[in-house]
C-alpha positions as CSV (number, residue, x, y, z in Angstrom):
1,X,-46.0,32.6,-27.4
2,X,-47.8,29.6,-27.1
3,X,-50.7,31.0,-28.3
4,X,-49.0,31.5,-32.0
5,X,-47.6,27.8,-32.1
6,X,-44.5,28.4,-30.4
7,X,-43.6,25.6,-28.1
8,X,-41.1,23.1,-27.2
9,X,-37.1,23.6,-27.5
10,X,-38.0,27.2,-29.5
11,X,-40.0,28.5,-26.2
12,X,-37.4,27.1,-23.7
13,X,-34.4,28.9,-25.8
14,X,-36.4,32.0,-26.2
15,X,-37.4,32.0,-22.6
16,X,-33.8,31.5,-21.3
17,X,-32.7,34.9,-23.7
18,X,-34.7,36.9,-21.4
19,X,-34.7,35.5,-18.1
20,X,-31.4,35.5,-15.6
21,X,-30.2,38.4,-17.4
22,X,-28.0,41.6,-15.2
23,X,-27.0,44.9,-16.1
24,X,-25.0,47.9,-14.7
25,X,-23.6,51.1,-15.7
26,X,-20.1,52.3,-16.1
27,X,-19.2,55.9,-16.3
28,X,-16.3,56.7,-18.1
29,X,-15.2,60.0,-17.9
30,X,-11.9,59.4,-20.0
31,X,-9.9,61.5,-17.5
32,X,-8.7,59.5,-13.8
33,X,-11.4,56.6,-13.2
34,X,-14.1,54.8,-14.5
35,X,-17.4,54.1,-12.2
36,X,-19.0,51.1,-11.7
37,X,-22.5,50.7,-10.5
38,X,-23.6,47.6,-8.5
39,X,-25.2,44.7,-10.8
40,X,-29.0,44.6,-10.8
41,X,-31.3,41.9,-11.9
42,X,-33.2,42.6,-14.9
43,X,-36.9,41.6,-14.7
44,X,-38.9,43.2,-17.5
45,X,-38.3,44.6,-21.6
46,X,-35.8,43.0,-24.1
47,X,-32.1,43.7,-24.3
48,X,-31.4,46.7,-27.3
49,X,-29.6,45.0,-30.5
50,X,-31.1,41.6,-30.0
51,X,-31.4,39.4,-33.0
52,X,-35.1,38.1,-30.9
53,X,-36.0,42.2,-30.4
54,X,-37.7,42.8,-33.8
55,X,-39.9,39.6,-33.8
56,X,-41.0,39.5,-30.1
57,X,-42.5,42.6,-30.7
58,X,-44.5,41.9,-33.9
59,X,-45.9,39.0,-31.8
60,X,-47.0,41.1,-28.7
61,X,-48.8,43.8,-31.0
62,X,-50.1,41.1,-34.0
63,X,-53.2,41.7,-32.3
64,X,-53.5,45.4,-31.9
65,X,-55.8,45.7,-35.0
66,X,-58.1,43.3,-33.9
67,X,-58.7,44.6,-30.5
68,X,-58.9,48.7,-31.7
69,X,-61.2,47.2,-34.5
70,X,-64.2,49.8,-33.1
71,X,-62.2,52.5,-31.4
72,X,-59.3,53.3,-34.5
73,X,-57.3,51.9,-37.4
74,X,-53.8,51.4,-36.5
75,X,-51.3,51.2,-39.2
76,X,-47.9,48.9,-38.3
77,X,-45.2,48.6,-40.4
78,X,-41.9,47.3,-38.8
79,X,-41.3,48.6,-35.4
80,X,-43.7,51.7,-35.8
81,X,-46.8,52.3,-35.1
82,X,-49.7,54.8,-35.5
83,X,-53.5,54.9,-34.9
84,X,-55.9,57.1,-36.5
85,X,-59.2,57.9,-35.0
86,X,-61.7,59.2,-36.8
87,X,-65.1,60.8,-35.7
88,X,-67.8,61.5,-38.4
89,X,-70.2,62.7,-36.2
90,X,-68.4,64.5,-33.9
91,X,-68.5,68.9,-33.8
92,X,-64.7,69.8,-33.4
């Protein structure tokens, strides 16, 4: 994130989002009981339905077209992506 200018108070908040964060899973089978797993730290991805979700993936694939610049063209829009490879030469 730094790389892209964001620093400071911005970084710290967005940093503290992601970090520290636990999850578990309840089963609900509407009928005697629910169950409850135990909690689990969360190290990695971003939580679903985040407000931070849609723009902290734009900024870890802003440079997918500069690195498949030889190989393909990828084509982003929103939070989809596609490549297309193409091969002149090739005898398929």
């Amino acid at each position: 994130m730094e790389f892209y200018g964001i620093t400071g108070k911005t970084s710290q908040l967005i940093k503290s989002c992601l970090s520290d964060r636990y999850r578990r899973m309840i089963i609900d089978n509407n009928i005697w009981t629910k169950y409850y797993s135990d909690w689990e730290m969360v190290s990695k991805g971003i939580p679903q339905d985040s407000i931070l979700g849609p723009l902290l993936f734009l900024i870890y694939i802003n440079d997918l077209p500069f690195i498949l610049k030889d190989a393909g063209n990828p084509n982003l829009f929103a939070d989809d992506t596609s490549i297309v490879f193409s091969y002149p030469n090739s005898n398929l």
